[in-house]
C-alpha positions in Angstrom: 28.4 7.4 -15.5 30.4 9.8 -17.2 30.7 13.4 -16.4 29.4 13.0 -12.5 30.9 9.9 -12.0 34.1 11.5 -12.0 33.0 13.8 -9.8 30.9 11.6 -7.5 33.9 9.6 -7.1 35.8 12.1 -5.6 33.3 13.1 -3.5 32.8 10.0 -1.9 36.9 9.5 -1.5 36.5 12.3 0.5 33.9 10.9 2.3 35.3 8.1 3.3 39.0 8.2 2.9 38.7 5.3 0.1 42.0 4.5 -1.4 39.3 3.2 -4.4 36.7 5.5 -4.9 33.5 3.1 -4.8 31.1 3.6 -2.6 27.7 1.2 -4.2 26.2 -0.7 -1.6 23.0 -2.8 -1.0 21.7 -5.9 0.5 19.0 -8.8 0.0 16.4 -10.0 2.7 16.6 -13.0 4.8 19.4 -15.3 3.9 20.3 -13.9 0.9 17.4 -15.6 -1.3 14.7 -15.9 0.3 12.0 -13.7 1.0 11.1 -11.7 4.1 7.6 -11.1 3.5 4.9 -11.9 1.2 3.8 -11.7 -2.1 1.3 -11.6 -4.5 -2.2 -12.0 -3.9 -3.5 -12.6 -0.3 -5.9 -15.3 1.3 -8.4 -14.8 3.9 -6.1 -15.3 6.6 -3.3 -13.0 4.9 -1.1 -15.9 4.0 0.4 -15.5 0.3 -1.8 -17.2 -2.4 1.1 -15.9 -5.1 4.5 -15.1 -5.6 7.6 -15.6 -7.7 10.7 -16.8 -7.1 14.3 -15.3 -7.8 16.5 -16.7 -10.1 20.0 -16.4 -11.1 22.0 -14.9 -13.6 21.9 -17.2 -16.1 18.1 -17.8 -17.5 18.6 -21.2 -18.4 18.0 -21.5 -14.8 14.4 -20.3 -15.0 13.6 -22.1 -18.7 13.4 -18.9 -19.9 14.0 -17.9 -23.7 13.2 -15.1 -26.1 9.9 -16.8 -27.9 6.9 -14.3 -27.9 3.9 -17.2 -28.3 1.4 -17.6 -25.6 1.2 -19.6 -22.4 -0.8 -20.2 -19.8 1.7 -18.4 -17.3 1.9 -15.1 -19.2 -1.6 -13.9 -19.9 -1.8 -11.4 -23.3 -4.3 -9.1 -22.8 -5.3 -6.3 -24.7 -5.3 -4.1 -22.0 -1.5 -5.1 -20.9 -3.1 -6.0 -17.5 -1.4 -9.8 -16.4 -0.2 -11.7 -13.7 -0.6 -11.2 -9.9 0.1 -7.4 -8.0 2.6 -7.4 -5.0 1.2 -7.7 -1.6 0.3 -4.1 -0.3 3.0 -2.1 0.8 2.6 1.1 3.2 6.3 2.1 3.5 6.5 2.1 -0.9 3.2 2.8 -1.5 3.4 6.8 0.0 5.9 7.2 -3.0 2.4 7.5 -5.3 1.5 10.7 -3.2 3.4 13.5 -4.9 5.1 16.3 -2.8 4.5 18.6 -5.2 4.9 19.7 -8.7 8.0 18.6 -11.1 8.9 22.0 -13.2 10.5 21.0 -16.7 13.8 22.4 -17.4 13.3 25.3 -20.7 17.0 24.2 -21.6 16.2 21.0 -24.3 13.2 19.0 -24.0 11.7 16.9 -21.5 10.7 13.5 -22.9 9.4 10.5 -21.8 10.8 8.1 -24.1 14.7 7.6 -25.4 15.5 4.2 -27.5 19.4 3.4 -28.8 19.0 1.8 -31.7 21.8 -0.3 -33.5 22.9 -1.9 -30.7 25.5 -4.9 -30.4 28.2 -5.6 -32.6 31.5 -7.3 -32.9 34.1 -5.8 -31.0 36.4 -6.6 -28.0 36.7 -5.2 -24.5 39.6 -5.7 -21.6 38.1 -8.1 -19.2 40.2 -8.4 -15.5 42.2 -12.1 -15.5 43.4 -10.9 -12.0 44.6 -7.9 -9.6 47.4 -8.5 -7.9 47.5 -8.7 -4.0 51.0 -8.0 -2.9 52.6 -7.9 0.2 53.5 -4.1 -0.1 50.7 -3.0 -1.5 51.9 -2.4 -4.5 49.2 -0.4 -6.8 47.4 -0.5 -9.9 49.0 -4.5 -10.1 45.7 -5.4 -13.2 46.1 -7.5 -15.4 43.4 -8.0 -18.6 42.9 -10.0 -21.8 41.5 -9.5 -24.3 37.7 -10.7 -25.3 35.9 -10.7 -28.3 32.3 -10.6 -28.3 29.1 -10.3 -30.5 25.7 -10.3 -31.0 22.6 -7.9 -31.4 23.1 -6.9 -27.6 26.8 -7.0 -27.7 28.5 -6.5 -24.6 25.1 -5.9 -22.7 23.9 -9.0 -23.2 26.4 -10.6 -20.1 25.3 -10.3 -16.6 24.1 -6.5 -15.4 23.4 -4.6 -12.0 21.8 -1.6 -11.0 23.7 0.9 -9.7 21.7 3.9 -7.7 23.4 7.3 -6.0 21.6 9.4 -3.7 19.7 11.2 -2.8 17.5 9.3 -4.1 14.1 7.6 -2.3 13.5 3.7 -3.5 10.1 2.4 -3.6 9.9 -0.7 -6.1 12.6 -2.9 -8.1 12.3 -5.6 -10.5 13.5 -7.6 -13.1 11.8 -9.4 -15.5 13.1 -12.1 -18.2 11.4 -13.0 -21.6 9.6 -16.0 -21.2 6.5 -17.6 -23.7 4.3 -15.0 -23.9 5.6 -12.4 -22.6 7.9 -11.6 -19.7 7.9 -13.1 -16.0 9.1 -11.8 -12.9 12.5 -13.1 -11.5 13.3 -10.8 -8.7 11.4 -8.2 -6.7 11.9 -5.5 -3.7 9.8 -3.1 -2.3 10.3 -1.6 1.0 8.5 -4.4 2.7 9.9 -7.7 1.2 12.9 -8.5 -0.6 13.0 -11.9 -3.3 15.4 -13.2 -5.9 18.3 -10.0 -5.5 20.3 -8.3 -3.2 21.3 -4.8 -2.3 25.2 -5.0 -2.3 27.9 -2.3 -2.1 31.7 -1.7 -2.3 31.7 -1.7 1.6 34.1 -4.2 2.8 37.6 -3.8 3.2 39.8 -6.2 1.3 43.4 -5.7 2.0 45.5 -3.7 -0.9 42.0 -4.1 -3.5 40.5 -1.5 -1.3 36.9 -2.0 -0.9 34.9 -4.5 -2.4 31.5 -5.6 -2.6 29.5 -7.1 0.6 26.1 -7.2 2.0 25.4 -3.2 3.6 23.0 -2.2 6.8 19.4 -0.9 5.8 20.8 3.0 4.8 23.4 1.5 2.6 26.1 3.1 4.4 28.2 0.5 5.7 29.3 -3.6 5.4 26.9 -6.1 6.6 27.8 -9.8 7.2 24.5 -10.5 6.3 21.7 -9.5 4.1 19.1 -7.7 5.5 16.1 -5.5 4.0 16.9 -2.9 2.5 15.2 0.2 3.8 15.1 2.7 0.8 16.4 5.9 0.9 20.0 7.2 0.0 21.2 10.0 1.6 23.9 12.1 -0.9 26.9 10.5 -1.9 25.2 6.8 -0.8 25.4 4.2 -3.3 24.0 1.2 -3.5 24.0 -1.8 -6.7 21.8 -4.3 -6.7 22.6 -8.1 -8.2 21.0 -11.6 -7.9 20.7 -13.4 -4.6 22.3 -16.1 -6.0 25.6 -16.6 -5.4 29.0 -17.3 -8.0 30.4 -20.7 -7.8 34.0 -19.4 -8.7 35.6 -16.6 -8.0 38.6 -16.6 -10.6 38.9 -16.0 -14.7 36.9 -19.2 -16.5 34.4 -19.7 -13.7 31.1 -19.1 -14.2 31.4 -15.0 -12.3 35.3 -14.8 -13.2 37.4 -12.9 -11.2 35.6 -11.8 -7.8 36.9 -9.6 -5.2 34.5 -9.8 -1.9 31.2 -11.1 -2.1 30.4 -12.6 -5.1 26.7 -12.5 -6.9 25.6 -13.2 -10.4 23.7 -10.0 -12.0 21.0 -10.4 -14.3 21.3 -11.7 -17.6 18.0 -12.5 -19.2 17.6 -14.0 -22.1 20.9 -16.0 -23.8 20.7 -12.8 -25.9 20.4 -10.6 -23.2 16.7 -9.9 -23.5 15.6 -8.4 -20.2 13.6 -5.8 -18.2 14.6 -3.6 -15.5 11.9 -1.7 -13.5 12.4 1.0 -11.0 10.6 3.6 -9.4 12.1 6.4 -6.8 12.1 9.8 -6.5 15.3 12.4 -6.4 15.2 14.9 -4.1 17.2 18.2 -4.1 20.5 18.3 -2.2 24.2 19.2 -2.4 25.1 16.4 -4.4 23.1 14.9 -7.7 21.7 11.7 -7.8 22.1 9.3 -10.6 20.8 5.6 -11.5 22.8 3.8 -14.1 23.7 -0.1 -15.0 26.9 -1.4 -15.0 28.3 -5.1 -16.2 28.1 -7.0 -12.7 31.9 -8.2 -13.2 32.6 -4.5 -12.9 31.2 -4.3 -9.7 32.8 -7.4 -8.7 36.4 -6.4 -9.3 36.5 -2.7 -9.2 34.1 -0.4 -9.5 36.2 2.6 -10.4 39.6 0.8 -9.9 40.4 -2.4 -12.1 37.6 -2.9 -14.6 36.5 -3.8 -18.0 34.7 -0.6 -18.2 37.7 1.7 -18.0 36.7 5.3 -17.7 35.5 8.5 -19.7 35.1 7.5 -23.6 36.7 4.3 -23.7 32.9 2.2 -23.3 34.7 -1.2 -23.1 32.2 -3.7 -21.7 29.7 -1.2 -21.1 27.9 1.2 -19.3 23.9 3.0 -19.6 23.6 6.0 -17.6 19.7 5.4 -17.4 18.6 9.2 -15.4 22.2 10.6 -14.1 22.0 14.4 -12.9 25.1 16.2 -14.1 27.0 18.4 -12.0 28.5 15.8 -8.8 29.3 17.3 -5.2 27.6 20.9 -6.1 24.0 22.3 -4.9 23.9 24.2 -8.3 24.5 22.3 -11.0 23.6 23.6 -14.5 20.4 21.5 -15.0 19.0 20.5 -12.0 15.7 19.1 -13.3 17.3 17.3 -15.8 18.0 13.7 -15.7 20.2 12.7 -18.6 21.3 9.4 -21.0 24.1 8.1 -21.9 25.1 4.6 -23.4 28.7 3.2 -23.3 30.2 0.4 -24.8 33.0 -0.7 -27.5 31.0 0.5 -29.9 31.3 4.4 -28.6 29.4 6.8 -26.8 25.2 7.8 -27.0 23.8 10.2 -25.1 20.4 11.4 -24.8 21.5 15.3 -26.8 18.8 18.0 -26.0 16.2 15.5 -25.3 16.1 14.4 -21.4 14.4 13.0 -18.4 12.4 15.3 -15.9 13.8 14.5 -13.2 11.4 13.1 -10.1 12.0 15.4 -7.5 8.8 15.7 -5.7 6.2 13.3 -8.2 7.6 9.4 -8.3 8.7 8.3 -11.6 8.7 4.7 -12.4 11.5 4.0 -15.0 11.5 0.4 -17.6 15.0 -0.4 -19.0 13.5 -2.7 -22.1 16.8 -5.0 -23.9 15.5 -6.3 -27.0 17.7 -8.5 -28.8 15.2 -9.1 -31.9 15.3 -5.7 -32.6 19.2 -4.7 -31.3 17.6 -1.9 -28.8 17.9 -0.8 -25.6 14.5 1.2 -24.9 14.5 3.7 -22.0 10.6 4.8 -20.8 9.8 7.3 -17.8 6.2 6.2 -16.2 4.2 7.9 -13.7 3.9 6.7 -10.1 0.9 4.5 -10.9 1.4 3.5 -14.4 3.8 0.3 -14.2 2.0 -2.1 -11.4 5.0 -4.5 -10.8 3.1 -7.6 -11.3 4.8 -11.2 -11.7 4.3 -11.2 -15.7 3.9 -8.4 -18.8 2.5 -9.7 -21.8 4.3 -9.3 -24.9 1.8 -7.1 -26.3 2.6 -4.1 -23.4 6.4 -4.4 -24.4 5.2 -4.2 -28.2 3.8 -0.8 -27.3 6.3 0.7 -25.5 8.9 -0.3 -28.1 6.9 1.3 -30.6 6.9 4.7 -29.1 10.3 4.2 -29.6 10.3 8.5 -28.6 13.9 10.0 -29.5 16.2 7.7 -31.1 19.5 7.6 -31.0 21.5 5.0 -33.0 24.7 3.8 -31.9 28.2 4.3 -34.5 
């Protein structure tokens, strides 16, 4: 999150008097990986006839791979329709009423579909060995090495999270991994039940590190010892991430997380070549500060979101970053585009953005947006749905993400 990031990060030091500005916070339901409610379809007596569970980072865990044939799991329909809906959801489902009427910005063109093309390559980022605790608080103690990487993903293919800013109203999360046939469910949130992640934030306090990640309360807005559901709305300058309920087995450089600061969660991986789906739908309502949803490497989050990283900051992409709809401008109630939700893509490789061609951004009318990695064919595919148009349901047949990767919309090839 580039040129409000800055900006957002100074607003929220001033918030809260962070000696790291990082301020992402979230939580999971129950005991971190269970459900609190039910899923799927719905017997008679209400009890759950469907559901999927939550996996970890690594999708070896759930037997998932990047085939494309057919299975009985993952139906292939022509009319993309597959797998079973959520359970009904009041508290989510008023986000398909609109509030009004979304006015395009006249400055560039509003689109509803950006793919970066050319994606992965070999190249090298700075990943965190350690940061230094010392007794006298000694800062910026980081040390880094060196690591090369490839592959037609290359560096998104490792574990990610989703990072949201508000203000910014959550009704419906998910993930999804390729499996035969299609792609199947792994985690899911809606304002009713929570399975297979966890909203986390930068919340707890952790000596001279600053803060670090934890479970947060309902509104995001402060450290919870314990997951709990999440309740959906950020008010401005709130920020929550969200990562896998299940949790790293190490915490330092060559386990299976590396280094950790805090509470330590896998992100999402997909595929072993990093072939995933993430599906969101909020709204962004006007304030004095802009809202922004983006995706970050999860072992940025868990060493330092804005501090110690292998993301670095401004040009230098690193390990990565995709600013999926960020509106530009920070701690102002004018910024220059206000109905615009911009793109931008970050990694070793350089720096994408979306150009003239942006988001509208969902103000009043509830946008649903799909985050498609595709290994096969080295792209990251960004698509902005209506309220109603993605249904959240526990598979997608491969024939639905063939379609929306061939309205592959604006292109814009990485160097």
């Amino acid at each position: 999150m580039e040129a409000g990031g800055q900006a957002r990060c100074g607003l929220l030091a001033a918030l809260f008097a962070l000696s790291m500005c990082s301020r992402s916070s979230s939580e999971s339901a129950g005991d971190g990986g269970t459900s609190t409610g039910a899923r799927g379809g719905a017997g008679s007596d209400g009890s759950a006839t469907h559901g999927s569970a939550g996996s970890g980072g690594d999708a070896s865990a759930t037997g998932f791979d990047d085939a494309s044939g057919t299975d009985a799991g993952v139906a292939d329909e022509a009319d993309g329709s597959a797998g079973s809906l959520p359970a009904a959801c009041p508290a989510s489902d008023v986000g398909n009423t609109p509030l009004g009427t979304d006015t395009p910005d006249p400055t560039g063109t509003a689109v509803t579909a950006i793919t970066y093309t050319n994606v992965g390559a070999t190249g090298s980022y700075d990943r965190v060995v350690t940061s230094t605790v010392a007794p006298t608080c000694v800062a910026n103690v980081c040390e880094k090495a060196s690591t090369l990487v490839s592959g037609p993903l290359a560096p998104f293919d490792e574990e990610m999270t989703m990072v949201f800013s508000g203000p910014l109203a959550l009704y419906q999360v998910a993930v999804y991994y390729p499996a035969t046939g299609g792609y199947a469910r792994v985690a899911y949130w809606d304002r009713c039940t929570t399975e297979g992640l966890a909203f986390v934030g930068n919340d707890a306090w952790y000596q001279c590190n600053g803060y670090v990640q934890s479970y947060v309360t309902a509104s995001g807005t402060m450290s919870s010892p314990t997951p709990v559901q999440f309740g959906g709305d950020l008010d401005a300058g709130v920020g929550v991430n969200v990562m896998s309920s299940t949790a790293c087995t190490g915490t330092t450089d060559g386990t299976d997380c590396g280094f950790s600061r805090g509470l330590a969660l896998h992100g999402f991986q997909g595929s072993a070549n990093g072939s995933k789906i993430f599906a969101t739908k909020f709204r962004m309502p006007i304030s004095d500060v802009t809202p922004a949803y983006w995706l970050l490497p999860a072992q940025v989050v868990r060493s330092s979101q804005y501090g110690c990283n292998c993301r670095g900051e401004g040009a230098d992409g690193g390990c990565g970053e995709i600013d999926v709809a960020e509106v530009l401008g920070g701690a102002t109630a004018t910024p220059a585009h206000p109905e615009q939700a911009t793109t931008t893509i970050y990694s070793f490789q350089g720096v994408t953005g979306g150009g003239a061609d942006y988001f509208q951004r969902p103000v009043y009318e509830t946008a649903t947006f799909l985050v498609i990695f595709d290994a096969a064919s080295s792209t990251i595919a960004i698509r902005r749905l209506g309220a109603t148009d993605f249904d959240f349901a526990s598979t997608i047949p491969s024939s639905q993400v063939a379609q929306w990767l061939a309205d592959a919309g604006a292109t814009r090839p990485m160097p």
